[in-house]
C-alpha positions, -999 to +999 in steps of 0.1 A: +569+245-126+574+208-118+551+200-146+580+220-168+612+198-177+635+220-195+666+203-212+699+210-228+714+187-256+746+190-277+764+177-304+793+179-323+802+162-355+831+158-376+825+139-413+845+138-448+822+147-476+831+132-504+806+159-529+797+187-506+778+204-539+765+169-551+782+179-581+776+156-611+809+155-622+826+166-590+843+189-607+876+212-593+870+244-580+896+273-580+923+244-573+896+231-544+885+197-543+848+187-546+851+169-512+860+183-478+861+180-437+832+191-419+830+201-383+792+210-375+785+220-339+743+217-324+731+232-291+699+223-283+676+236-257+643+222-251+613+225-231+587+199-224+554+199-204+529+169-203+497+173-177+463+153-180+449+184-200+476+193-222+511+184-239+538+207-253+575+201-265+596+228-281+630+229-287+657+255-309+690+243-324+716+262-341+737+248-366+771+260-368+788+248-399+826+255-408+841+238-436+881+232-437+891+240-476+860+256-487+852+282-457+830+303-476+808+278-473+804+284-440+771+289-425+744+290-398+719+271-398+686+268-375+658+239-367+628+247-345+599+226-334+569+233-313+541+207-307+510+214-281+476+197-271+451+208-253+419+191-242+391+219-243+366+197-232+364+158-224+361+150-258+370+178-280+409+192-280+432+216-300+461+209-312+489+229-333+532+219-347+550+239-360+582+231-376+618+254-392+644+250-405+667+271-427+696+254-443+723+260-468+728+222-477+723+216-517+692+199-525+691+169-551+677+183-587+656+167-613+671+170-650+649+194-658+669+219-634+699+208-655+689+215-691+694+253-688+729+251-674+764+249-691+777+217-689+811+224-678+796+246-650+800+238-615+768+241-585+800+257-565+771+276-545+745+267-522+710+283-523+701+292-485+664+282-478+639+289-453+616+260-453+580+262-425+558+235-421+523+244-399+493+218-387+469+230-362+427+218-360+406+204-339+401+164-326+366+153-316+368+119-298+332+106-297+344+064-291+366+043-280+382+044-308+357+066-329+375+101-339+371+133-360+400+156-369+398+185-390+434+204-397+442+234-415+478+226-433+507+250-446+541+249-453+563+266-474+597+270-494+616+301-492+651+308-505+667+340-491+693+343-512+683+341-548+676+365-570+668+342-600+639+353-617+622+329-649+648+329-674+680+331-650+703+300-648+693+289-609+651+294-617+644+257-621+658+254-585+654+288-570+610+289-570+595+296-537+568+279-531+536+276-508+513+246-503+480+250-481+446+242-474+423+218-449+424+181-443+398+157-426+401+125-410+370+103-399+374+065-380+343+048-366+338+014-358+310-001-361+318-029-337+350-048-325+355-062-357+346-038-386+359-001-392+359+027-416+384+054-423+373+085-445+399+111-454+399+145-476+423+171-484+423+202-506+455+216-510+465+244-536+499+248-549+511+286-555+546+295-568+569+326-572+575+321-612+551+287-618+515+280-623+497+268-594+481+239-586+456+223-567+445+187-557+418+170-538+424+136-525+395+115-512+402+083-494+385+058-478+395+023-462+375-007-447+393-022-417+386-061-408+401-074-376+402-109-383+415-118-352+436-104-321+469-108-345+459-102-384+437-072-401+422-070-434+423-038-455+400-024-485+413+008-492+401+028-523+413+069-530+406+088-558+429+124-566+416+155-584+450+175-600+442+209-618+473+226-637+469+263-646+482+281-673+484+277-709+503+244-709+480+231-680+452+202-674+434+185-656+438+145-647+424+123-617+442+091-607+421+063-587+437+039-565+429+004-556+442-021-530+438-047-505+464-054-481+464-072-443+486-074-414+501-103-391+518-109-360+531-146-360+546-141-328+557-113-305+587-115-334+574-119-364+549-094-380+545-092-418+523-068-435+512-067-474+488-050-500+484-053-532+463-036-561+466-010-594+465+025-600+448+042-630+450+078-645+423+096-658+433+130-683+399+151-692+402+168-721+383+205-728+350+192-728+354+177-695+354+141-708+376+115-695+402+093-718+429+075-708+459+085-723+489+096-703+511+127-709+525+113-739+522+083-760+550+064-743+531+072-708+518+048-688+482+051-680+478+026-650+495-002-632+503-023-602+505-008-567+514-026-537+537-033-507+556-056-484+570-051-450+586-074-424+593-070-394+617-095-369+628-088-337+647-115-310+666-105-281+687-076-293+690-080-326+658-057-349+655-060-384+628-046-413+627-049-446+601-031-468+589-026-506+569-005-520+552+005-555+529+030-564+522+067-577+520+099-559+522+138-568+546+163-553+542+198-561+560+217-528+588+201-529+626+208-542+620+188-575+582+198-579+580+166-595+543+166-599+526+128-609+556+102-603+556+067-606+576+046-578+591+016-564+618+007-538+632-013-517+649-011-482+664-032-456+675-020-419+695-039-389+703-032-358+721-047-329+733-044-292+760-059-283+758-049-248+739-022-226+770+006-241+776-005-279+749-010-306+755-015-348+734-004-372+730-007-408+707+004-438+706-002-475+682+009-502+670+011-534+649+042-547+634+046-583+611+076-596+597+079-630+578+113-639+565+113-671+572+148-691+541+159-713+561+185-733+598+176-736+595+140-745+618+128-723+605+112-692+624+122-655+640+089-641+659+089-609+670+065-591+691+063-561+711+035-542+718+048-504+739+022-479+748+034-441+767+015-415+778+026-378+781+019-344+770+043-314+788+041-278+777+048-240+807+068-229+786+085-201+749+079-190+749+118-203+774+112-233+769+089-266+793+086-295+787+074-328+810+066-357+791+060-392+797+060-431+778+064-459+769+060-495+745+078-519+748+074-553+716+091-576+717+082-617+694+108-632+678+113-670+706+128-691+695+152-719+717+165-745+746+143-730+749+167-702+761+152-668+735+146-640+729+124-609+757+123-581+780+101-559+789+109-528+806+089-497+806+101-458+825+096-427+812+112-396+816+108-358+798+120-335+794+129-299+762+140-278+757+151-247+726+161-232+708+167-196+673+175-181+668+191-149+638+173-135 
């Protein structure tokens, strides 16, 4: 049992919400304001266990929400987390996470879950969801730093409350979902200096009221270490996405880019890639042309990133930028192929062994291009944080933060979407571990 560290942890929070719905128009409800005090109380116990043949951590929180003006709002809430290795033989071990959390908290919507709602209405309710996220598979080490995993994936989107079916009001935001299928990952090196990556996923998409979906993603990346304190990377992917039903089709999207990474000093490390994406529709006869979803749609373009890193004494800072596609289809927007950019920067520093500040700003913009409507989906979405946390106790931390998220969204029909919202919160947490 010595191996076994079990461990307590709790946290109570008190925060004015400036939007608790993230209303658009943060409206009024039954004389009831769209903001309102929070007091949100976590227990958390914990169990960890890390031996030469195997690790586990697991730990279960409830979340006990009450709200001060709008009380049936109320709720429980719950967050679990399991994660355990095991070595099966000297080179071959199993692994499996496992991950919960059911929430009442409103979810940030895509205009397409707006078009079908009255303008004057108000999201005055909160659509409780069930979300479960499972990995488990097998790693074969066979090198230094030579490896083979090969992991089943599944997670899903359930909400317990709704009713909605196609045509009701909430369906656009109300679909459970279900995303699933295997991955592999491959690294050998073929000496010192040169590596190769290969990845491969299948994943297929399957829905309460949509049409499913399914990709296959194939990557692979060349890895040149230059020296000691710089790599080089070649990394090339190409992703298969099949739409069913009537309004479906089929499109794959290649990506190209070469990026490299150095550390100037034990302070300095800057890393940065550049290259283009490109996307590929086939028509009925299989052929490809490229054309996007409609004439105003983008068929390819720049991809690329920049991250830097600085750290001196106690004072940490990164900034990073990023530009790109991807496709999301089990998620709360389901916005499928998006085009990205953003930019972030974060700061932290200690004042002394008991006080640390913090701060965070970014800059988020998606563009999903909408093959029947016309319209294209843009979002984008300025988020600012700034605290402080405190060493009351070697057992007891408090922090004091506030916090800005503003979204602008596509607006159809002149009907009101995106949100604002501001946040104050302090916390306190305690925690403990019998050892």
């Amino acid at each position: 049992m010595a191996d076994w560290i079990p461990y307590v942890r709790a946290t109570i929070s008190n925060e004015y919400d400036s939007n608790i719905f993230l209303d658009p128009q943060r409206k009024d409800y039954e004389g009831k304001s769209a903001g309102d005090y929070r007091l949100t109380v976590t227990p958390t116990i914990g169990l960890r266990n890390e031996t030469e043949h195997q690790q586990f951590s697991g730990e279960y929180s409830p979340v006990f929400n009450y709200f001060h003006e709008h009380s049936d709002q109320n709720y429980l809430g719950h967050n679990l987390s399991l994660d355990y290795t095991r070595a099966i033989t000297q080179h071959l071990s199993f692994f499996v996470t496992e991950g919960l959390i059911y929430s009442e908290e409103p979810e940030e919507l895509s205009y397409t879950d707006y078009v079908d709602r009255d303008p004057n209405a108000r999201m005055d309710t909160r659509s409780s969801h069930l979300d479960t996220t499972t990995a488990a598979g097998f790693t074969y080490q066979f090198g230094p730093e030579d490896a083979l995993t090969l992991t089943y994936y599944d997670a899903r989107i359930n909400y317990t409350n709704s009713s909605d079916g196609p045509e009701g009001e909430g369906y656009g935001d109300n679909d459970d979902s279900v995303a699933y299928g295997p991955e592999l990952e491959l690294t050998y090196w073929f000496s010192q200096r040169h590596g190769l990556g290969l990845t491969y996923s299948w994943r297929r998409y399957d829905y309460e009221y949509e049409y499913s979906r399914k990709t296959q993603d194939i990557g692979l990346v060349y890895t040149y270490r230059y020296s000691p304190h710089m790599t080089i990377d070649l990394d090339y992917s190409i992703e298969f996405v099949q739409e069913y039903g009537p309004e479906g089709f089929d499109y794959h999207i290649h990506r190209l880019t070469a990026g490299f990474e150095k550390a100037f000093s034990s302070s300095w490390t800057l890393h940065a890639s550049a290259g283009f994406w490109s996307r590929s529709n086939i028509d009925e006869n299989g052929a490809m042309d490229y054309v996007g979803y409609d004439p105003d749609s983008e068929d390819s373009g720049f991809m690329g990133s920049l991250g830097l890193d600085y750290t001196w004494n106690h004072f940490h800072t990164t900034l990073s930028m990023e530009a790109g596609t991807r496709t999301a289809f089990n998620d709360y927007e389901n916005r499928g192929f998006t085009e990205y950019r953003s930019i972030s920067l974060s700061t932290s520093y200690d004042l002394s062994d008991r006080l640390g500040l913090y701060a965070s700003a970014g800059y988020y913009h998606d563009l999903t291009p909408e093959m029947e409507s016309g319209h294209d989906d843009r979002t984008e979405t300025y988020r600012f944080s700034a605290g402080c946390n405190y060493l009351i106790l070697p057992w007891l931390t408090s922090t004091l933060e506030y916090q800005y998220n503003e979204s602008s969204e596509t607006e159809i029909d002149d009907r009101p979407a995106g949100y604002e919202q501001h946040i104050i919160m302090f916390n306190l947490t305690a925690s403990y571990e019998w050892l």
